[in-house]
N, C-alpha and C positions, 0 to 999 in steps of 0.2 A: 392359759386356754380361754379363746374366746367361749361367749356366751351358745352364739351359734353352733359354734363344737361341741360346746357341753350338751347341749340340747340335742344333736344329731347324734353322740354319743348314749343319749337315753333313750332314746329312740331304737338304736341299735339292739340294745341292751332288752327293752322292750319286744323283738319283732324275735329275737332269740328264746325268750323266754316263752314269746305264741307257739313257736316252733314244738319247743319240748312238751308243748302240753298239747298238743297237736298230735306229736310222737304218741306221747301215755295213753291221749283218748282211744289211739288208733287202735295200738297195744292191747287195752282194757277188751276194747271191744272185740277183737280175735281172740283174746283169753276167757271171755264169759261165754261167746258162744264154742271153745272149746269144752269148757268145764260142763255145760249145758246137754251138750251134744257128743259126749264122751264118745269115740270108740275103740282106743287101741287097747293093749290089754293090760297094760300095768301104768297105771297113777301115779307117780313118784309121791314119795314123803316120808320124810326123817327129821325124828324129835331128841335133838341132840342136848337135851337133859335127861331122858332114858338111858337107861344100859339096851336098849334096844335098835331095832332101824324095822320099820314095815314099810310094806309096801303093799296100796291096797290094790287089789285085782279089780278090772270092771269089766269079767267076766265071769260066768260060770263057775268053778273049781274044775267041772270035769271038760271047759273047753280046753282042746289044742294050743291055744294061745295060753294059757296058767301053765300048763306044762311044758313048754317051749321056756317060759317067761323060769319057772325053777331051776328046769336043768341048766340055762344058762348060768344062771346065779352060783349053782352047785359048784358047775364048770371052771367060773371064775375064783371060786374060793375053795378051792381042792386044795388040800393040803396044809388051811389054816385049820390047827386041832386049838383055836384060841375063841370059836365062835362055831355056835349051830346057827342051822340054817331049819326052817320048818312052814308046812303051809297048814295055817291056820284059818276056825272060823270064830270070828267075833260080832257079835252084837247081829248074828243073820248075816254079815259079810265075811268072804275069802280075802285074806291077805299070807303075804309072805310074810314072816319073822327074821329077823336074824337079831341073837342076842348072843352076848359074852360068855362064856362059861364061869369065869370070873366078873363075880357081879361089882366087884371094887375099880374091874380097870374096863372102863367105859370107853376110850380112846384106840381101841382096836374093832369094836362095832363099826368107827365113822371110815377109818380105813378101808376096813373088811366090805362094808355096805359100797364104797365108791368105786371097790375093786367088781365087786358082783354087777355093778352096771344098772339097775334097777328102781337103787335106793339110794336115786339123787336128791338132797337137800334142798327143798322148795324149788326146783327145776322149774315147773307149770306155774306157780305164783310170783316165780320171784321173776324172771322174765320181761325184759321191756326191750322199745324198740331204739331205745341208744345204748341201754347197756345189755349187752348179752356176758358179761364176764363168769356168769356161773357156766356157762358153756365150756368153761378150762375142765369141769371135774366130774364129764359125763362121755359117755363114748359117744360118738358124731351118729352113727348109725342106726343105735337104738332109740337116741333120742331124737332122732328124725321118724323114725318107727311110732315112738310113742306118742308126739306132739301133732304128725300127723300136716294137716295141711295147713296151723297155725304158725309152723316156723317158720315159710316161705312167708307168709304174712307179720310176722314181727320182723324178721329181715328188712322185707319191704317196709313196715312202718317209718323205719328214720325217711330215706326218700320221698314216702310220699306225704308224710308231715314237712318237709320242707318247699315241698313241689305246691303243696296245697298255701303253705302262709306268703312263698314268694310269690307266686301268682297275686294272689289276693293284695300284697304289699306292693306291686307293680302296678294296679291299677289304680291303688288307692296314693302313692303317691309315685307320679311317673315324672320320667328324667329320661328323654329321649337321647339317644345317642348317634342316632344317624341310618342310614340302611347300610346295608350289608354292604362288604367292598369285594363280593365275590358272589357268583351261584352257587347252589348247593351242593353240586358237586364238586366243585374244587374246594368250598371251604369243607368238604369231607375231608377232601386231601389233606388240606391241611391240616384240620384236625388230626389225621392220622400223622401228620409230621413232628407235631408238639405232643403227641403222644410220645414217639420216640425218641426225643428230646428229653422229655420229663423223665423216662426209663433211663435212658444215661446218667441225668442229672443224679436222679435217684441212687444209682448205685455209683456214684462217684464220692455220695455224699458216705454211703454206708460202708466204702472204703475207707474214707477218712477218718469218719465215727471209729471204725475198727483202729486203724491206726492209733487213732486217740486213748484203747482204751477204754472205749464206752459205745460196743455195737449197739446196733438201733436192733430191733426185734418186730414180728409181727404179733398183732393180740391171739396171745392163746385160742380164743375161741373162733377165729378165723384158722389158724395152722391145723385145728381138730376139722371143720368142714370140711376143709380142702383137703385135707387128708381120707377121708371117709368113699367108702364106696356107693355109686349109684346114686340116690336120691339127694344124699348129705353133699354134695358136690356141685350137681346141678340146680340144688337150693343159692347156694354160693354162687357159685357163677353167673346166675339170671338176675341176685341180686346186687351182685356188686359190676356187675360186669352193663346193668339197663338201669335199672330203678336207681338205684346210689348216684351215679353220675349226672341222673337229669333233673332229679330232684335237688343236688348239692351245688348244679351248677345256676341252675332256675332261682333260687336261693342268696347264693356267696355272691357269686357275680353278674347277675341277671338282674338283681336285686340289691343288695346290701354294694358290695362295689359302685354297681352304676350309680347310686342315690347319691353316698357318701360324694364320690366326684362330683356331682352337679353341687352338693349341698358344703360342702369343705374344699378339701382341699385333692390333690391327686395325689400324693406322696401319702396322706391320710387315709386314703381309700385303701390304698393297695396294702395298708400295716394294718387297719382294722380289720377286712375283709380275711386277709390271710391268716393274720392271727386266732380270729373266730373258727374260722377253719380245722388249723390247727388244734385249739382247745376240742372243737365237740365229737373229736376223735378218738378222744380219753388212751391215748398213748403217749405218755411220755418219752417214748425208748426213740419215736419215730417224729417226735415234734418237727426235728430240723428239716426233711422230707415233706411234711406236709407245708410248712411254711413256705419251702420253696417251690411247693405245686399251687400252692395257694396265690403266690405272684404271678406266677408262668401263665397260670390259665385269665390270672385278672389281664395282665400284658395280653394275650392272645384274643380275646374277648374286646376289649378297646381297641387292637389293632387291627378287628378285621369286622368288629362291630355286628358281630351274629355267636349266639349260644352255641349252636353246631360246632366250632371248633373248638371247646372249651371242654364240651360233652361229650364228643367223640374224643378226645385226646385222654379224659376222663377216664372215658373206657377203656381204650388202650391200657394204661398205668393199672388199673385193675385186674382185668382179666390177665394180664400179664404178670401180673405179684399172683394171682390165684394158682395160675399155669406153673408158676415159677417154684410156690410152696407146695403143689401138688407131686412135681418132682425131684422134694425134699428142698430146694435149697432156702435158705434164712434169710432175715432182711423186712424192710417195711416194703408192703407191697400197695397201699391204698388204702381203699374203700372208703 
């Protein structure tokens, strides 16, 4: 590896690194003014060194919303005689309990508490805008209920952390590529062409995967959105279907692509750029998927020399994995 490589290669490494902490601040900052400006009714939190799980209320005891937020919980744990359920007051605050009846076997609380919906483990703290993976062990709907207008904002944070350091990383070190080799509206078209291309490609690949043996999957906490009624959906959809695509394209290939070509080599472009891709998607199941999107759109992007058909085609591949997992079926869908 030349010197040059190495250097471009740290750099990369470097502009990645801006990225996620770009994510975090975003993150940080929708989480403080949610904790700040509380208003739904139930604050998730469970202390899984207890034999217990609470859940503090930030209302009343005698608002509608405590007693909506109980009887759900009740609902949900009808029939476990392994755990009470109770609305408590502590210290001047309303919270829910739910503790074991056997105080020895603590391992039916974290169950019982994930089944009640309520009393998700650091839900609100634990939350960031690249990993949403606790998202796997809450129900889409309530926790869209409780998080309120911060979720649509962590969503958004990955895109617009990327949309924000590639910008900034385009001006500061620019590598022109040429104008467009089409208007806008055709390279819609196109875009919309390489979209359904990439959706081909996509499930040719998740055939083979299956074939092999080792199906690809979407991340739990996207099959739980896109599953969910009303709000939990159109969270997803707006952000994987706008924000995701123009910020990951403004980014991958608007940026990291173009640079590497001018600055390396092209064969090198198009394995770093995609690979990066790949990784900050935190799916292993669907690597080969993303890698082969991660080319398509760098190829499509050089060959028509405008972001539009990279980001449209983007969207396609998304909204259409969202579409696709909303009407049960499996598979990597994007984002």
């Amino acid at each position: 590896m030349s010197t040059g490589t190495g250097r471009a290669l740290w750099t990369v490494a470097k502009d990645l690194g801006l990225a996620y902490v770009a994510i975090l601040a975003l993150s940080a900052l929708g989480l403080c003014a949610r904790l700040a400006w509380f208003d739904a009714g139930v604050a998730p939190a469970l202390d899984p060194f207890a034999d217990e799980a609470r859940a503090r209320l930030t209302v009343p005891p005698d608002d509608p919303a405590a007693g909506r937020a109980l009887a759900l919980a009740r609902e949900r744990t009808a029939g476990d005689d392994r755990t009470a359920l109770s609305l408590e007051t502590r210290d001047g605050a309303p919270w829910l309990v739910l503790r074991s009846r056997d105080r020895a076997d603590t391992s039916v609380v974290v169950d019982a508490a994930r089944a009640a919906g309520v009393f998700e483990g650091g839900v609100v703290v634990s939350l960031s805008g690249f990993d949403l993976g606790v998202l796997a062990r809450a129900d889409a709907d309530a926790l869209v209920s409780s998080l309120g207008w911060v979720l649509p904002w962590l969503i958004a944070s990955g895109g617009l952390g990327f949309l924000a350091v590639g910008v900034w990383a385009r001006r500061r070190r620019p590598a022109p590529l040429g104008d467009p080799a089409a208007g806008p509206s055709r390279l819609a078209a196109i875009g919309l062409g390489v979209g359904v291309l990439a959706v081909g490609l996509s499930w040719s690949i998740s055939v083979a995967l299956e074939a092999l043996g080792a199906p690809s999957r979407e991340q739990e906490w996207v099959v739980r959105l896109a599953g969910g009624t009303g709000s939990a959906f159109v969270v997803l959809l707006v952000g994987a279907g706008l924000i995701a695509p123009l910020g990951e394209e403004v980014f991958f290939r608007g940026h990291l692509f173009r640079w590497l070509r001018a600055e390396t080599t092209t064969p090198l472009a198009y394995d770093v750029s995609a690979g990066a891709f790949a990784l900050v998607h935190q799916n292993p199941a669907a690597i080969a998927q993303y890698l082969a999107y991660g080319v398509l759109f760098a190829w499509a992007y050089a060959r028509w020399r405008s972001l539009a058909v990279p980001v449209v085609a983007h969207a396609v591949v998304n909204v259409t994995g969202v579409l696709l997992l909303r009407l049960g079926a499996s598979g990597a869908g994007g984002t």
